[in-house]
N, C-alpha and C positions, 0 to 999 in steps of 0.2 A: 570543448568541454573541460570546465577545472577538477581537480581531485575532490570535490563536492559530487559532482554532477557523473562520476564514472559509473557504469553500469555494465553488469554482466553478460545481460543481452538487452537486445533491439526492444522496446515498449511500444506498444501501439498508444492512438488516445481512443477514448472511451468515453460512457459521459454516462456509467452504471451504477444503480444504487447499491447501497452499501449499509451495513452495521456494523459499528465497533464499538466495543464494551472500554468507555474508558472511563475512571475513579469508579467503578462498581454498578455503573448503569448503561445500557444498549440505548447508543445515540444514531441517529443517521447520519447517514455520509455520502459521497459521493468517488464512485472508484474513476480518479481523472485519467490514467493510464496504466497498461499493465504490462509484465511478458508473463513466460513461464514461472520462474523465480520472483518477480519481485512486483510491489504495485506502491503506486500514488493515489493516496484518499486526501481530500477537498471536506472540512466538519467547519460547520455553521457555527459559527461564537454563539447566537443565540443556543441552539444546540447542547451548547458548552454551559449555559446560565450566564454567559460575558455578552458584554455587546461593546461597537466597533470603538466605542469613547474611552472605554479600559484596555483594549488592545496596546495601549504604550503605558498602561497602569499597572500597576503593583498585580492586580488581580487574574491579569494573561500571565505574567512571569510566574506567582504562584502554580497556576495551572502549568504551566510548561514543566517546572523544577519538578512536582509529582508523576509528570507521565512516568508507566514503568516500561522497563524496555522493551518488553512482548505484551501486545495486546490482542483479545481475538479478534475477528471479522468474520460474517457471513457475506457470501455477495449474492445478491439479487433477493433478498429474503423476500418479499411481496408473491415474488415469484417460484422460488426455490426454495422457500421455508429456511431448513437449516441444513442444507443438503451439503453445498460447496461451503464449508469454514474452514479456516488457516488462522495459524498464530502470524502478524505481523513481528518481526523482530527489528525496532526502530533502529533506523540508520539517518534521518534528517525528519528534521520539524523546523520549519517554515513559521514563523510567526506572521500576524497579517501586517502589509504594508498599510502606508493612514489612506484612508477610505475604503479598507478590503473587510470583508467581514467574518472570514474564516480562517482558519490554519488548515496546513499542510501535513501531511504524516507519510513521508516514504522509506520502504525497506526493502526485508528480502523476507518471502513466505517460507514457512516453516517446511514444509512441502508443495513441492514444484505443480501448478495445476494442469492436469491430465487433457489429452485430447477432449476426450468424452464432456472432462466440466465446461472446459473452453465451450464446445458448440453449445450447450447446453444456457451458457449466457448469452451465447449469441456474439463470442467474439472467435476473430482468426487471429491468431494469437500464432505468430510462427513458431515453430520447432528451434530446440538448441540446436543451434548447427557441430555436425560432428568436425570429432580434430582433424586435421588435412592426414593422409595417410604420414608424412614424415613426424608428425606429432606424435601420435600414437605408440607407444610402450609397445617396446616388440619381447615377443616370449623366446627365452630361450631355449636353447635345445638339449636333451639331456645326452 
């Protein structure tokens, strides 16, 4: 993995629907991978109002230069209405490669999702793993 691709923890993949509010309207998505902290969403250029012939046109770049750096997300909304939402805090965007139709949007969620939302989507989603005991800040003694 390069300094692009480092991650706090372990993702599973996924293949969950998604909304996120990007330039002021609830677009659909697709959550491609997730952990606890952090997730990969997959947005349809059409979606977007772009399609795959502007992807190396003026009209992707505009769009990309506006994304703001948090955006929100619901997941599973069909499902879950507006139950599990998080602010994504952008950390990579992914523009499409020629014949891809979508971009990439991955970060880190605002708040870590809980056992309960995880089952609740239907993902197993591992647990942070705890520090080894020698990690761990030891308390002193008075």
């Amino acid at each position: 993995m390069g300094p692009a691709e480092q991650r706090r923890a372990a993702r599973i993949a996924c293949d969950t629907p998604m909304r996120v509010r990007l330039h002021g309207a609830w677009r659909p998505a697709t959550l491609v991978d997730v952990s606890r902290t952090g997730v990969r969403l997959r947005v349809g250029l059409a979606a977007l109002g772009l399609d795959a012939e502007s992807s190396a046109a003026q009209g992707i770049l505009e769009w990309a230069s506006a994304l703001p750096s948090r955006v929100p997300v619901e997941f599973n909304p069909e499902r879950l209405g507006s139950l599990v939402c998080r602010e994504v805090v952008v950390v990579r965007l992914r523009l499409p490669s020629p014949g891809e139709d979508f971009v990439e949007i991955g970060g880190a969620l605002d708040r870590g999702l809980s056992e309960v939302e995880a089952a609740a989507l239907g993902l197993a989603i591992p647990l942070q793993a705890s520090p080894a005991p020698s990690d761990r800040p030891t308390q002193g003694r008075a």
